[in-house]
Each structure stands twice: as C-alpha cells, then as structure tokens.
N, C-alpha and C positions, 0 to 999 in steps of 0.2 A: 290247641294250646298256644299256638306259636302267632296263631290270628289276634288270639285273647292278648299277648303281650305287647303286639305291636300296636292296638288301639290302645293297652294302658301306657305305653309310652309316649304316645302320639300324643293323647290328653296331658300328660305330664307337662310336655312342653307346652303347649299351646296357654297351662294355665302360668307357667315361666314368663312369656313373651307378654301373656297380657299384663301380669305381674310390674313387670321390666315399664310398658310403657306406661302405668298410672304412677308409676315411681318417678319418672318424666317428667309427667305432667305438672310437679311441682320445681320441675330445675331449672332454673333462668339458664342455664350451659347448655339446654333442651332447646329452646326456645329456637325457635323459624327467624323471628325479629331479635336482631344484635341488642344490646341494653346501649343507651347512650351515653357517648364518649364526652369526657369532660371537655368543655372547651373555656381558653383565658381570653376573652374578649381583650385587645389594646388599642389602645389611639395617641397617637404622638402629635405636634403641633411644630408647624417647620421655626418655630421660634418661641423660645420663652419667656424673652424681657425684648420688646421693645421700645426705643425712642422716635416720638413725630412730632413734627413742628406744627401748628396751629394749621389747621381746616386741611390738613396733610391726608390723604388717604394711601390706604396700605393693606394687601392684600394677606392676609394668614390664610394655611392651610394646616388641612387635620389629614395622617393618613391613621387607618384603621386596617386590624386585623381579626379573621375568627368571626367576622359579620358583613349583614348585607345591610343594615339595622340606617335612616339616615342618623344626620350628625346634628345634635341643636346648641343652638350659640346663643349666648348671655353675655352682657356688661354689667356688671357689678354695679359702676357710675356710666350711664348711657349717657348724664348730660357733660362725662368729659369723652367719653371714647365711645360711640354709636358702632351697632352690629347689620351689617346688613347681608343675609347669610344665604346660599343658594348652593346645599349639597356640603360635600366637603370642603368650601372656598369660602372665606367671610370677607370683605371691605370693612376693615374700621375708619373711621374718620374722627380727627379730633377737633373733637369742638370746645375745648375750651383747657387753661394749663389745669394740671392734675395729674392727679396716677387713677389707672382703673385693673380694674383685674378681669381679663378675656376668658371664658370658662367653654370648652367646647364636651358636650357629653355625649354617649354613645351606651346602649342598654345600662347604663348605670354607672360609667367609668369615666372619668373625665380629665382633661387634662387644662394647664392655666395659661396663659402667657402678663404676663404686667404690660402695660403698655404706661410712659412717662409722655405724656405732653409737654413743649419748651417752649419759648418764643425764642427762635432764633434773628429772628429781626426780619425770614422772606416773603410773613403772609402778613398783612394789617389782618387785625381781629379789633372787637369790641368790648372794652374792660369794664365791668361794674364795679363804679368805685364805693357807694354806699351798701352792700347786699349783698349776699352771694347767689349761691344759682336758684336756690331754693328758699323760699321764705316763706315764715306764718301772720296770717294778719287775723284782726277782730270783725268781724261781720261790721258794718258802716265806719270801717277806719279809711284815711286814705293815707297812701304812700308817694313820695316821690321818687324818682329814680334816677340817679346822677348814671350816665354812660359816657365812654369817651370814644373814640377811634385809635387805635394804637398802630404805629410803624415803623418798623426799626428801634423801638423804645422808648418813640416823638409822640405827644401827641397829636393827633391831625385835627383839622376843621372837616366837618360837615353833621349834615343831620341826620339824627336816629330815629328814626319812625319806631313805633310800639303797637303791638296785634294781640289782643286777646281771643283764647281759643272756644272760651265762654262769656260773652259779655254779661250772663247771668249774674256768675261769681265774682268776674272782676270786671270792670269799663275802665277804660283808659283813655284820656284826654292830653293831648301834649305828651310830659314825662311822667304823670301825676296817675297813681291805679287807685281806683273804691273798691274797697272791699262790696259784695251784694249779699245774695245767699250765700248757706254753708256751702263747699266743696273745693275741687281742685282746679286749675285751669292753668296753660303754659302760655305766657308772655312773648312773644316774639318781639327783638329789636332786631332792627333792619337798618343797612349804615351800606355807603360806597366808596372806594377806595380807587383809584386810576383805573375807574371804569370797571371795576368787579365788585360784585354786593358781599357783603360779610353779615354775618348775623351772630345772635346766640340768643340764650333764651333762658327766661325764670322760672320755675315751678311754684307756683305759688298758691298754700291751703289756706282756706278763709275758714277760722274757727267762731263757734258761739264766744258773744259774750259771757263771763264767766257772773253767777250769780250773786257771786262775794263782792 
C-alpha cells in the first residue's frame, strides 16, 4: 500500500512540474533571451548658428549617443554652404553670401546648425550681378552673364572664364550661355585675385518651350 502511494505521489508531481513549465513557455519573464531595452538615440552638433566669411571653410562636428549607426550631412543650399562629410566631422565651405541650414542625421534623429555667409571684406569672391545662383531658361534662348570680382567691397579688374558642366544643355561663349536640350547643367565662373582663384557657380534648367 505504501509503494502504491508513493508512485501516486510521485506522478502527482511530475504532472505539477510539467504543468509549471508549459505555463512558462508562454512568459516573456521565462524566457532564456532578456526582451529588448528601449534606447533614445541623440546627436548634438558642437555648434548651432554659425557665421563664415566668403570661401571660409569650418569644420562642425556631431557627437552621438545610444549608437554605432554613421552620421549623414546635408545643406539645405549647398550652392551657399557645401558639405563635405567623413564620419562624425563635416567641412563646410561657403561659397557664396546666404544663410543655409546644416542638417546632421543619425537613425532618424537629427540635429541643425544655420550657418550665415558675410563678406567681411578678407576673401574677394565673385558677384553676379544680373542672376542669381540658379536660373530657368527656354530651350534656344541665350543668356548673358554680368560677373564682377569683389574685394573689400571694391570692385576689381580681371577676367572670368565660364565652364559648362554639359555643353549639351548649355555652351557658353565669352559671358553669353544657349540654352540646347532639355535639363540641368552647373556653370562654372573662374576669376583670380592676388594670385588665388575664386570661383562660384549657376545652376541652370533649360525648359521646353511652352506651347502657348
């Protein structure tokens, strides 16, 4: 009798335990593998608003937290403040007066800095005085282009060469652009200053003529 009770107890248990661990099997608080912990991704930017004087270059940095993820950098207006980015450290450079907005992102978080371009009078740069950076033309229009050389708020003497980066879309002769086929294509003007070259440059979309 006493054999009989210890095998019905023995059974008792064993059908407890196996009870116990299919109850388990459904409890994340069971589980071998921890559930994953929230994390706040951030990135800061050693500066928010900066000010650069013409073709000035200036180094921003981004630190990050909560990631190993890289950093990717964006100009808003690249043809006034240019990004040129390797990890968390970007060189902007300005290329022309304006304000741009520096955007550094990181898994989806991002942080800003403004950067203001000024001419303080210590770089010559190159002003367009009919146009701005960007323009729209008609398929077989042509454009002239007034430039000057600016320094210290003088204008200077010398010449501006002009580079088309499609001669498809646009050719350029002297200061004088043709419109060709449809599309985009960026202008190069090239100018020298006490021995150092300055530049800037147009964007310019060649659209159809309109049927009307």
């Amino acid at each position: 009798m006493k054999r009989v009770l210890i095998i019905i107890i023995t059974a008792m248990l064993a059908a407890v335990f196996i009870a116990m661990g299919t109850a388990c099997d459904g409890c994340s608080s069971c589980s071998d593998t921890p559930s994953g912990s929230d994390k706040r991704v951030e990135i800061e930017l050693s500066s928010q608003e900066l000010t650069m004087d013409l073709l000035e270059n200036i180094e921003l940095t981004a630190t990050t937290k909560q990631t190993l993820e890289e950093v990717s950098w964006t100009s808003d207006k690249p043809e006034i403040v240019s990004v040129t980015a390797e990890g968390k450290t970007a060189e902007l450079t300005a290329n022309t007066l304006g304000t741009a907005v520096i955007t550094a992102t990181v898994e989806g978080v991002s942080a800003t800095c403004t950067v203001t371009v000024i001419d303080r009078g210590s770089v010559a740069y190159i002003r367009l005085n009919n146009c701005e950076s960007e323009i729209t033309v008609f398929t077989g229009d042509d454009f002239t282009v007034s430039a000057v050389i600016i320094f210290q708020g003088k204008e200077q003497s010398g010449e501006i060469t002009m580079e088309s980066s499609d001669t498809g879309v646009i050719t350029v002769e002297g200061n004088k652009l043709t419109a060709g086929k449809i599309g985009q294509t960026v202008v190069t003007l090239t100018g020298t200053h006490a021995g150092k070259t300055v530049k800037t440059y147009i964007t310019v979309n060649v659209i159809p003529v309109s049927a009307g």
